[in-house]
DRENNU-782234 format. One line per 5 residues: number of its first residue (from 1); their letters; for each residue x negated, y, z of C-alpha. Coordinates in steps of 0.5 Angstrom, whole numbers. Layout:
N
NUM> a> X,Y,Z | ...
***
This chain:
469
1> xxxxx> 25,-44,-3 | 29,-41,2 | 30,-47,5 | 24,-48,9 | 23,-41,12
6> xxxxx> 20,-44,18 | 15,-47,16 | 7,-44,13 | 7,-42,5 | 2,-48,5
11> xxxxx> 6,-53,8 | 12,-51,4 | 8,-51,-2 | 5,-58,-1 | 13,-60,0
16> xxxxx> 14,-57,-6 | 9,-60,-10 | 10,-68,-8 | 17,-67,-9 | 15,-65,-16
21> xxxxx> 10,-71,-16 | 4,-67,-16 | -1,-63,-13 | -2,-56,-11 | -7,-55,-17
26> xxxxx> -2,-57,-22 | 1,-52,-27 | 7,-55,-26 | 8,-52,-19 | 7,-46,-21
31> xxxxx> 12,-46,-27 | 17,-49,-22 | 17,-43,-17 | 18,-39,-21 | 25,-41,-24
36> xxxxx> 26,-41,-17 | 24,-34,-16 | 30,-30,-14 | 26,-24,-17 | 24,-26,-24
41> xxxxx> 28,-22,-27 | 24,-15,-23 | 18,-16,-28 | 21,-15,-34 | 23,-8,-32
46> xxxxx> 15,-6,-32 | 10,-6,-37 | 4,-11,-36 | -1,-9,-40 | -4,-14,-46
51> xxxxx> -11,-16,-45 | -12,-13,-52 | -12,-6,-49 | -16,-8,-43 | -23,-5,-43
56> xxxxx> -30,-10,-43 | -25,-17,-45 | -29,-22,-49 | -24,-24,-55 | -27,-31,-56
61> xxxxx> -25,-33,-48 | -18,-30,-48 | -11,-29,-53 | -12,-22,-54 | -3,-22,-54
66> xxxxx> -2,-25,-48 | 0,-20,-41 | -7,-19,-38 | -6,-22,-30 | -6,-15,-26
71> xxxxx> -7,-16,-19 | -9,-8,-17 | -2,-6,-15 | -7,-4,-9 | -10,1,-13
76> xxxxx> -5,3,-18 | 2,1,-19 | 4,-1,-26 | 9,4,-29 | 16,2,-29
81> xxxxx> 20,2,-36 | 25,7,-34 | 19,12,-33 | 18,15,-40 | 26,14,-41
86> xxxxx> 27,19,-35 | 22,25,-36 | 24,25,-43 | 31,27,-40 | 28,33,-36
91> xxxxx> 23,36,-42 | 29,35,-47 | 33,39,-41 | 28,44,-41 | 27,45,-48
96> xxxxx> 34,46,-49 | 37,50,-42 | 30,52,-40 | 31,55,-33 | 38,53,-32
101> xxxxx> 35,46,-30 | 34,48,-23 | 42,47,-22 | 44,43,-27 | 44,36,-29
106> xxxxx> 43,30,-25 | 38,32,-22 | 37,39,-22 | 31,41,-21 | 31,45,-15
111> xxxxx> 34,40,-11 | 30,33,-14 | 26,30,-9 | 33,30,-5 | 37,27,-10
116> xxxxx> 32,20,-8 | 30,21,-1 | 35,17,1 | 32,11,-3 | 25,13,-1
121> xxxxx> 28,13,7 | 31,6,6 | 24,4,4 | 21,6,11 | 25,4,15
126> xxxxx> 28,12,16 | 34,16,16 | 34,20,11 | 33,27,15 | 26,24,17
131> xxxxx> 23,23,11 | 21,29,6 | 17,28,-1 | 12,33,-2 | 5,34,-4
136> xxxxx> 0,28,-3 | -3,24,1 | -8,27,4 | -5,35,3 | 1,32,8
141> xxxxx> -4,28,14 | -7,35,14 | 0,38,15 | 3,33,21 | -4,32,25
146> xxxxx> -4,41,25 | 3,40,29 | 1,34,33 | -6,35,35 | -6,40,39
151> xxxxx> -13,38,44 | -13,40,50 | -20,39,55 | -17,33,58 | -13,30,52
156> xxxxx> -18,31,45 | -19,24,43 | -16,22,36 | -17,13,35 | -18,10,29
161> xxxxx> -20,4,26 | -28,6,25 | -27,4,18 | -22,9,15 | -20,10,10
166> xxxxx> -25,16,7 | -20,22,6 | -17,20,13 | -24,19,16 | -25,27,12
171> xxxxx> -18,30,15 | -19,28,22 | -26,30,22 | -25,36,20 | -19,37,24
176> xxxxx> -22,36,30 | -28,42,28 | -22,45,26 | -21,46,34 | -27,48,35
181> xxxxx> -29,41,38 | -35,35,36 | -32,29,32 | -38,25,36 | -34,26,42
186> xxxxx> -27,27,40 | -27,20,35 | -26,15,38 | -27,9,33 | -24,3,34
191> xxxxx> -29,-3,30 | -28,-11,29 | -33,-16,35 | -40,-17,32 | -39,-22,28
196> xxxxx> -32,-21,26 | -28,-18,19 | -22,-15,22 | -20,-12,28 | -16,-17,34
201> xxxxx> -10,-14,36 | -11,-14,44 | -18,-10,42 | -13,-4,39 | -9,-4,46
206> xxxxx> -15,-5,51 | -18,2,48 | -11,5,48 | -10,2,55 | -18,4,58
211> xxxxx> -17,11,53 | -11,13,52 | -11,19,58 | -16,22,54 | -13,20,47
216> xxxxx> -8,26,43 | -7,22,38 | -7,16,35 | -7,15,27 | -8,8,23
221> xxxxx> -7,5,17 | -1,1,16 | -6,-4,12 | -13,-3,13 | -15,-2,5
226> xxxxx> -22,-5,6 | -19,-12,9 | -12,-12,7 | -10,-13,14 | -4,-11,17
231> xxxxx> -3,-8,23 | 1,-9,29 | 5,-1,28 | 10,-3,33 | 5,-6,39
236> xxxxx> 0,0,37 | 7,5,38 | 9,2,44 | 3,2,47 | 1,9,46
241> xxxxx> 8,13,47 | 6,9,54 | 0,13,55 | 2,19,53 | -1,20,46
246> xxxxx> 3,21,39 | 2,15,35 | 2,17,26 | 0,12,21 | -3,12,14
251> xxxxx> 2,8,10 | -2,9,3 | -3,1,3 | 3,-1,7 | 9,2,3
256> xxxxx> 13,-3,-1 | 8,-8,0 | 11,-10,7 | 18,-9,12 | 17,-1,15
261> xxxxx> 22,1,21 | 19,7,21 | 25,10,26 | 27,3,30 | 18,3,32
266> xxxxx> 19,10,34 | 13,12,30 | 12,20,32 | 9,21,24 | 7,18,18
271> xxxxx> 5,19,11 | 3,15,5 | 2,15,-3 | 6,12,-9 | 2,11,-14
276> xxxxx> 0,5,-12 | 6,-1,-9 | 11,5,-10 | 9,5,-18 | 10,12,-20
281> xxxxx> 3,13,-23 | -3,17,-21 | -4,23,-17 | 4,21,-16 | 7,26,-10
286> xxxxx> 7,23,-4 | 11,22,2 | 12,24,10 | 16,22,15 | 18,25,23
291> xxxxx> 22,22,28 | 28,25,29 | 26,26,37 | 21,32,35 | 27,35,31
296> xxxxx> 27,41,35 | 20,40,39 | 16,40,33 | 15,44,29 | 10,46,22
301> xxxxx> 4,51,23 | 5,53,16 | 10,55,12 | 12,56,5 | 19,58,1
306> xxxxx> 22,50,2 | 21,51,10 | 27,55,9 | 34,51,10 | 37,50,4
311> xxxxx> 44,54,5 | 39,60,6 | 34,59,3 | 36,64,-4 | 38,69,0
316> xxxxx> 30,72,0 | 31,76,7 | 24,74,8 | 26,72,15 | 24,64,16
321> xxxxx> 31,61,17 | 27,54,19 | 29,46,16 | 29,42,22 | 24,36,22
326> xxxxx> 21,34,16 | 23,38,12 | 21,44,15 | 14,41,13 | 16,42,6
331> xxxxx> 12,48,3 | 13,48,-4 | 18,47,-9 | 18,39,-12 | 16,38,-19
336> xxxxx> 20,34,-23 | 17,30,-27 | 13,27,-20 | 20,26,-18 | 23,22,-25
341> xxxxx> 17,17,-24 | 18,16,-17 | 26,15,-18 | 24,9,-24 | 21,6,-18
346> xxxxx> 25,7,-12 | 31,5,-17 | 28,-2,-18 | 26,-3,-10 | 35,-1,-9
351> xxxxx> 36,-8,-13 | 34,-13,-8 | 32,-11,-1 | 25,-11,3 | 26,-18,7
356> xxxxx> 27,-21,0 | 20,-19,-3 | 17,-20,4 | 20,-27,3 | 16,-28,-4
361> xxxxx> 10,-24,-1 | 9,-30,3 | 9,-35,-1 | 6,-32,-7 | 0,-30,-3
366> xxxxx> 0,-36,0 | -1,-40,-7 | -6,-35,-9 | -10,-37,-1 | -9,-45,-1
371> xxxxx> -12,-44,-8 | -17,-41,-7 | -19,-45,-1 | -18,-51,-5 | -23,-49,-10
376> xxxxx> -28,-45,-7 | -29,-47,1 | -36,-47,3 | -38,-53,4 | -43,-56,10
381> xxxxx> -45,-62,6 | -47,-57,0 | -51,-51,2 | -52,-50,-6 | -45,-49,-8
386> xxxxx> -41,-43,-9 | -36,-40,-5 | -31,-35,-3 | -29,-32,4 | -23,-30,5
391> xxxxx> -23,-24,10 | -16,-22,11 | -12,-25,15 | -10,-32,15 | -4,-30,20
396> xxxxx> 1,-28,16 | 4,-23,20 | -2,-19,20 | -3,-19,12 | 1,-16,6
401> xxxxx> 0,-19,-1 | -8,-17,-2 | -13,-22,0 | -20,-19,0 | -25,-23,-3
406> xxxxx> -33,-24,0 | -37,-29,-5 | -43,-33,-4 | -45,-31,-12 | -47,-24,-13
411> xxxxx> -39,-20,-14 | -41,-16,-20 | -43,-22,-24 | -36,-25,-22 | -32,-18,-23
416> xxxxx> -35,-18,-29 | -33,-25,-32 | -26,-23,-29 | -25,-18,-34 | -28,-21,-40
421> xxxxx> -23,-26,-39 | -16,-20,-38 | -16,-20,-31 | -14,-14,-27 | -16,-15,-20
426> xxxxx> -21,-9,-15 | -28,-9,-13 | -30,-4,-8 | -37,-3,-5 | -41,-6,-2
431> xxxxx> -38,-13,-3 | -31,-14,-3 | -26,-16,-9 | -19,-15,-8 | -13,-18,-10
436> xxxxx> -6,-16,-9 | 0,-21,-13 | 6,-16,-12 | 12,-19,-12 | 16,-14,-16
441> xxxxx> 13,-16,-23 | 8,-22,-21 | 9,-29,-22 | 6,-35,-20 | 5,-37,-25
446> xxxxx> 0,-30,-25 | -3,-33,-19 | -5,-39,-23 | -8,-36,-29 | -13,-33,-24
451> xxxxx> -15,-39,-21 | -16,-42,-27 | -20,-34,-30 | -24,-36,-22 | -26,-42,-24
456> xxxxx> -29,-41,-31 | -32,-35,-28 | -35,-38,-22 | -38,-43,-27 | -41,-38,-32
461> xxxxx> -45,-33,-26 | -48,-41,-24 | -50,-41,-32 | -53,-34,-31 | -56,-35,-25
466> xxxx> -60,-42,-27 | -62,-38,-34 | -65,-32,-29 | -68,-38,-24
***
């Protein structure tokens, strides 16, 4: 699959398939991409759940035994098989040692989430001083805008995209009022053209470019959790340093799901979750990241216990001996269990690297869009037939692995025939279902059971439809 690196998924797929003797829509080609994946061997080192678990599956339309086809790693990463393995390690070290766990063992408690960082900064595109495991996500947005938003009467404005993230839109409101300051005259939020799904590139720029005199900070999402699109961090950073202004990203969506080079972009601060691509489960901690330019120029408003440099930290003077960077940030000690589920999966992220998975990303969405587009077009000639509209960018370089899906047919009904029929996929208000093949534990033979549970759902909503008409 390597061998055509320059051309689109599309094309290399059809080359494929007429070398196969068969079209794109054959199962045929699903099987043969997936004997040459070079990551097949990813997947059998998490859980697929079985569609017999599943809630609200129709058993008459699925075999209750076989993997359900789980395309919501956009919203919660399955759990790696070394996970349960791992914490088991650490209650049993607690059981037998009890507070001797802070300092020994392989992962002593106290120093847990400096034990895997390194891991995590490879990730990102970091050094491993710039990048710090604490808290949640939003808890560490709170904590970075509260040292790089400092207003001024000229300099006040935040840019974001207009439909943010709900906590980001929250934090960054509430930041500002924080301030004393009116968030209707110090937001500044960045909508797509009449018309449009998705913010253009040089739209971003233009407002940076028209607005940045006026503009603190600017703070993104990696990829816009809506419409799956990804933007241009390295642009966005570029043009914003140029006008004066910090420039952070939510990564929450783009996390293990796309190529960061957090450090090489320059990117002044970022925070993210991984609980979804990064598979550490729900409410797992979250991840920050500063670049070392601000070391010593930037520094945290709060502090806690583990702001304290670790040579001295247990000396208990009460005189604050400030971590340089981001860890300084960090407030509290790290929890040892988040931590164990997180190394499971950054374990599995240190087998291959971010350019392989990219690789398989693009191609493997790439069938899931030619599939799609094959299908369920909308076509002139036929007003009647139902369709999908694919909102998310066609362009790969301003996508990661999800597509968000607009249907013509009524998305509940849809939704709901996708889960009797064993399909884990996201729907999110007011009419958009998500669908995410991670490279790191689905197939493509994933994505061809989906267009198959598509197909027969679309015709069980139209059967619906007539018997309501």
């Amino acid at each position: 699959m390597d061998g055509h690196a320059g051309n689109s998924p599309g094309q290399i797929l059809e080359h494929t398939a007429s070398i196969l003797g068969c079209s794109i829509t054959d199962e045929k080609l699903a099987i043969y991409l997936d004997q040459q994946d070079e990551l097949q061997h990813l997947r059998d080192q998490f859980h697929i759940p079985k569609i017999k678990d599943l809630p609200s599956i129709d058993p008459t339309l699925v075999k209750a035994e076989d993997d359900c086809v789980y395309f919501c790693g956009n919203s919660l990463g399955l759990q790696p098989k070394k996970t349960k393995a791992y914490i088991d390690e650490e209650l049993d070290k607690w059981a037998k040692i009890g507070v001797h766990g802070h300092f020994g063992g392989s992962l002593p408690w106290a120093f847990a989430d400096e034990c895997i960082v390194d891991l995590m900064a490879n990730v990102v595109g970091a050094k491993k001083e710039e990048t710090a495991l604490m808290n949640g996500l939003t808890v560490n947005l709170h904590l970075l805008l509260l040292s790089f938003y400092k207003p001024t009467s000229d300099r006040h404005k935040i840019l974001m995209e207009a439909k943010a993230f709900p906590s980001d839109h929250y934090a960054v409101e509430s930041q500002i009022r924080l301030h004393g300051l009116d968030p209707k005259e110090s937001m500044l939020l960045l909508s797509p053209r009449e018309g449009e799904e998705t913010l253009r590139t040089e739209d971003i720029l233009a407002i940076i470019e028209k607005e940045g005199d006026c503009i603190a900070v600017i703070m993104f999402s990696g990829v816009q959790y809506y419409t799956g699109q990804l933007f241009d961090m390295a642009s966005i950073t570029k043009a914003g340093h140029a006008k004066g202004c910090f420039v952070g990203f939510d990564l929450a969506h783009a996390v293990g799901n796309v190529e960061l080079y957090l450090h090489d972009w320059e990117v002044d601060f970022a925070c993210w979750c991984n609980y979804k691509y990064l598979n550490s489960g729900a409410g797992a901690i979250a991840g920050a990241y500063i670049h070392e330019k601000h070391t010593f120029t930037i520094k945290p408003t709060l502090l806690g216990w583990w702001s304290h440099d670790i040579k001295s930290r247990f000396q208990m003077d009460n005189q604050i001996d400030l971590s340089p960077g981001v860890n300084g940030f960090r407030i509290s000690n790290p929890p040892i269990l988040l931590i164990c589920s997180l190394q499971a999966s950054l374990e599995i992220f240190n087998q291959t690297d971010k350019q392989a998975l990219r690789r398989k990303s693009i191609l493997l969405t790439g069938y899931l869009e030619c599939l799609i587009k094959h299908y369920h077009s909308k076509v002139p000639d036929n007003p009647q037939k139902p369709y999908v509209n694919i909102i998310t960018p066609s362009n790969i370089e301003e996508r990661g692995c999800q597509l968000s899906l607009d249907f013509s047919d009524p998305i509940n009904l849809i939704f709901m025939e996708l889960m009797k029929r064993g399909i884990v996929s996201d729907k999110r208000d007011p009419k958009i279902l998500r669908v995410a093949p991670v490279p790191l534990y689905n197939s493509f033979y994933d994505v061809y059971k989906f267009i198959k549970m598509l197909n027969e759902s679309f015709t069980a909503v139209s059967h619906q439809v007539k018997d309501v008409m």
